[in-house]
C-alpha positions in Angstrom: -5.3 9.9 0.4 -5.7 9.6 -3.5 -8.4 9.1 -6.2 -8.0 6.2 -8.3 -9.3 6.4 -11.6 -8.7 3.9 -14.3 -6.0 6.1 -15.9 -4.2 5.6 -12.5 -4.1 1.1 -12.9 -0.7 0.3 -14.1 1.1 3.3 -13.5 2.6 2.4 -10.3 6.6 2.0 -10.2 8.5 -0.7 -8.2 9.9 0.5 -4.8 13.3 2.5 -5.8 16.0 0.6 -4.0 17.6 3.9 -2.9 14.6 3.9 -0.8 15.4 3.2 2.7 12.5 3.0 5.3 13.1 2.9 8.8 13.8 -0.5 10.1 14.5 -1.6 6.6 18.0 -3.8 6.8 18.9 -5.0 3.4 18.8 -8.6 2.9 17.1 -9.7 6.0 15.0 -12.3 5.0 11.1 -11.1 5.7 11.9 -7.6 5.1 10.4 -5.5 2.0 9.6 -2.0 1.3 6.1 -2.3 1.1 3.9 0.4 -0.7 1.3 2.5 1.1 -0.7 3.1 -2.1 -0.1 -0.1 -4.0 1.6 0.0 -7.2 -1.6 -1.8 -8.6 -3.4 1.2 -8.3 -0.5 3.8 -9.4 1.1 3.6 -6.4 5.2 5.7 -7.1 7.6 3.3 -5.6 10.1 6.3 -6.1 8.4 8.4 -3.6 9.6 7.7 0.0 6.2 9.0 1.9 4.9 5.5 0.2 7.1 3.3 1.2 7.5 1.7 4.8 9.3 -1.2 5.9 6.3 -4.4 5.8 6.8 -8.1 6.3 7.6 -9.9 2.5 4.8 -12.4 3.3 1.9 -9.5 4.4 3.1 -7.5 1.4 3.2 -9.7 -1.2 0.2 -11.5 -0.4 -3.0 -10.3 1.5 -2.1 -6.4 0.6 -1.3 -7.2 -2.2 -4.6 -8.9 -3.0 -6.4 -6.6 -1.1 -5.0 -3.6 -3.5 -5.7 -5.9 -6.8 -9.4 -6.7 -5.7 -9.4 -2.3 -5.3 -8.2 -1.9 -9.1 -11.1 -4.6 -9.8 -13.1 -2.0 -9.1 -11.9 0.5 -10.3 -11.3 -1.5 -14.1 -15.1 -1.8 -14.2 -14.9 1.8 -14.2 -15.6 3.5 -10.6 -13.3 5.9 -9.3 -12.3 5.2 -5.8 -11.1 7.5 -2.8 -7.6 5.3 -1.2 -6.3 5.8 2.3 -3.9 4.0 3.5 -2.4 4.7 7.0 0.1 2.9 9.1 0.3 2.7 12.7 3.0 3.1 15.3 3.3 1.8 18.7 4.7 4.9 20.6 8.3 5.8 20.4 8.6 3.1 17.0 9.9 4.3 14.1 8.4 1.1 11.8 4.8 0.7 11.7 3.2 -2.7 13.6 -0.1 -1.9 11.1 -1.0 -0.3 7.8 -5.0 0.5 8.0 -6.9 0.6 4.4 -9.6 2.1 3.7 -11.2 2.6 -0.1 -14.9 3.4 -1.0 -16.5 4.9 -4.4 -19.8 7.5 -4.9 -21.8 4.6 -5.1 -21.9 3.2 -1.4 -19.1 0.3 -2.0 -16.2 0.1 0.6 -13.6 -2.0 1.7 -11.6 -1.8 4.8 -8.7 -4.0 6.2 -6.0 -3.7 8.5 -2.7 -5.4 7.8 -0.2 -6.4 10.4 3.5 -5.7 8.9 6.0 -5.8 11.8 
């Protein structure tokens, strides 16, 4: 969980390629590491607790999209509470789904769940 202020929009780092998430396999096509708290928003891509292994198409499009539409909101100056929470069917060790959920003082809220297996 985080607040995201607008000191926190374009802060976020790129994931660290010594980063290695579970079911991560270097250079197979699909695969990304894929932030939990997007890098829009000040997400660390040096910090392994954010990173998991997500499809390249889910990550760089509808989360992606889904996290810019976030610091919208936050650049016309609310300051929103971020959770992001992936899922694991039992005994996996990469998550099937990454859960979002984002609301502000003022009664806005968004909420999506992503499928990145």
């Amino acid at each position: 969980m985080a607040i995201i202020t607008l000191a926190d929009l374009g802060t976020g780092s790129k994931p660290s390629r010594r980063i290695i998430p579970p079911g991560f396999a270097k250079n197979t096509p699909g695969h990304t590491r894929g932030h939990l708290l997007p890098k829009s928003l000040g997400g660390d891509g040096r910090v392994s607790a954010n990173i998991v292994r997500t499809s390249s198409k889910v990550d760089n499009g509808a989360m992606a999209a889904f996290g810019d539409s976030i610091a919208t909101h936050v650049g016309n100056g609310n300051t929103v509470l971020f959770q992001a929470a992936p899922r694991y069917l039992p005994g996996a060790n990469v998550p099937y789904r990454v859960d979002i959920n984002a609301f502000d003082d003022n009664g806005w809220s968004v909420s999506a769940q992503f499928l990145v297996g």
